[in-house]
C-alpha distance (Angstrom), angle and dihedral (degrees) to the residues before:
residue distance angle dihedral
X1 . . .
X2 3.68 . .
X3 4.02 121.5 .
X4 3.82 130.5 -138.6
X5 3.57 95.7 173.4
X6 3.62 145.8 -25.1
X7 3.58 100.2 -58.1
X8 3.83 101.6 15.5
X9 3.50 129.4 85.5
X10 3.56 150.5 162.5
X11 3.98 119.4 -123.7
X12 4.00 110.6 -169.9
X13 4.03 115.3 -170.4
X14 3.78 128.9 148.8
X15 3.80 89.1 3.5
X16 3.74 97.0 -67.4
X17 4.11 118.0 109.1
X18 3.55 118.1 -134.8
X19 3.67 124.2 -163.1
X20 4.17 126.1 -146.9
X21 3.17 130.1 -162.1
X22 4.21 106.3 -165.4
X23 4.05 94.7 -174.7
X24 3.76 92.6 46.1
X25 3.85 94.8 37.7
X26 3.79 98.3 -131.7
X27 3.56 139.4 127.6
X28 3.72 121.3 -162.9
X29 3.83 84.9 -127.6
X30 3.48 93.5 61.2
X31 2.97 122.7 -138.7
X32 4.02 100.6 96.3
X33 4.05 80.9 73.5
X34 4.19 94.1 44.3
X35 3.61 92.2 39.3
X36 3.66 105.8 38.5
X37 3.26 88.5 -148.5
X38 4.40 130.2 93.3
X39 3.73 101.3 -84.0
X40 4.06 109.9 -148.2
X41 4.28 86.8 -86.6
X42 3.68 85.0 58.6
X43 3.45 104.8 42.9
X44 4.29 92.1 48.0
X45 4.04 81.8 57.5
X46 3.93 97.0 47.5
X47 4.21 80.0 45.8
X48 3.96 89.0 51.8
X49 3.72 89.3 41.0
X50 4.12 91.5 51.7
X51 3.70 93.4 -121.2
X52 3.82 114.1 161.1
X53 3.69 95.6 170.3
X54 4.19 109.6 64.4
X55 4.03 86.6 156.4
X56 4.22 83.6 109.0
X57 3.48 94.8 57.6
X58 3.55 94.3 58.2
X59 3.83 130.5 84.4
X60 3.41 115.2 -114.4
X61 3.88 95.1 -113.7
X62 3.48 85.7 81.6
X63 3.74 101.2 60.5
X64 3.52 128.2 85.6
X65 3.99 105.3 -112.3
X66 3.67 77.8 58.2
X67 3.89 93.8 54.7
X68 3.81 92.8 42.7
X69 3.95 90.4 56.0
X70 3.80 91.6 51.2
X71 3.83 77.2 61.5
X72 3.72 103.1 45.6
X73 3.64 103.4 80.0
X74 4.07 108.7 77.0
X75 3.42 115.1 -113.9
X76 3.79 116.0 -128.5
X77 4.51 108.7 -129.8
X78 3.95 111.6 -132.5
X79 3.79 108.1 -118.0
X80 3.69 109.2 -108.5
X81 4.64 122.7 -83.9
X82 3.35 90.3 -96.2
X83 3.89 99.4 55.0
X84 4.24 91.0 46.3
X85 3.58 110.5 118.7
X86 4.07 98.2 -139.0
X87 3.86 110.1 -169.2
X88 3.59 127.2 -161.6
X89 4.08 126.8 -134.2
């Protein structure tokens, strides 16, 4: 890991260089932006950096008020096979 300012740096593995951005939350790998989550360059610069806390570089989706709304709305049971109205074209 190899800064060029506060929120960019330079992530070298397996001979490739990969660049992230920490206030724009992307990684010139990708998948930081398709994710929305630290990919493995972002997480070795928030290591380098000292941060314990990577909760603010991940979307909200991924936290659990998020998962208890996708729960919050009742789900409505299908009635059993044998009470399915099945028409015929």
């Amino acid at each position: 890991v190899i800064p060029s300012s506060e929120y960019i740096f330079s992530v070298y593995e397996a001979g490739r260089r990969y660049i992230v951005c920490l206030e724009q939350k992307i990684c010139t790998y990708e998948r930081f932006q398709l994710d929305e989550i630290p990919c493995a360059h972002t997480i070795a610069v928030l290591k380098h950096k000292n941060v314990t806390d990577m909760h603010p570089y991940c979307s909200d989706y991924y936290k659990p008020d998020a998962l208890a709304k996708t729960y919050e709305v009742a789900m409505v049971l299908m009635p059993d096979k044998e009470d399915w109205l099945v028409t015929m074209f």
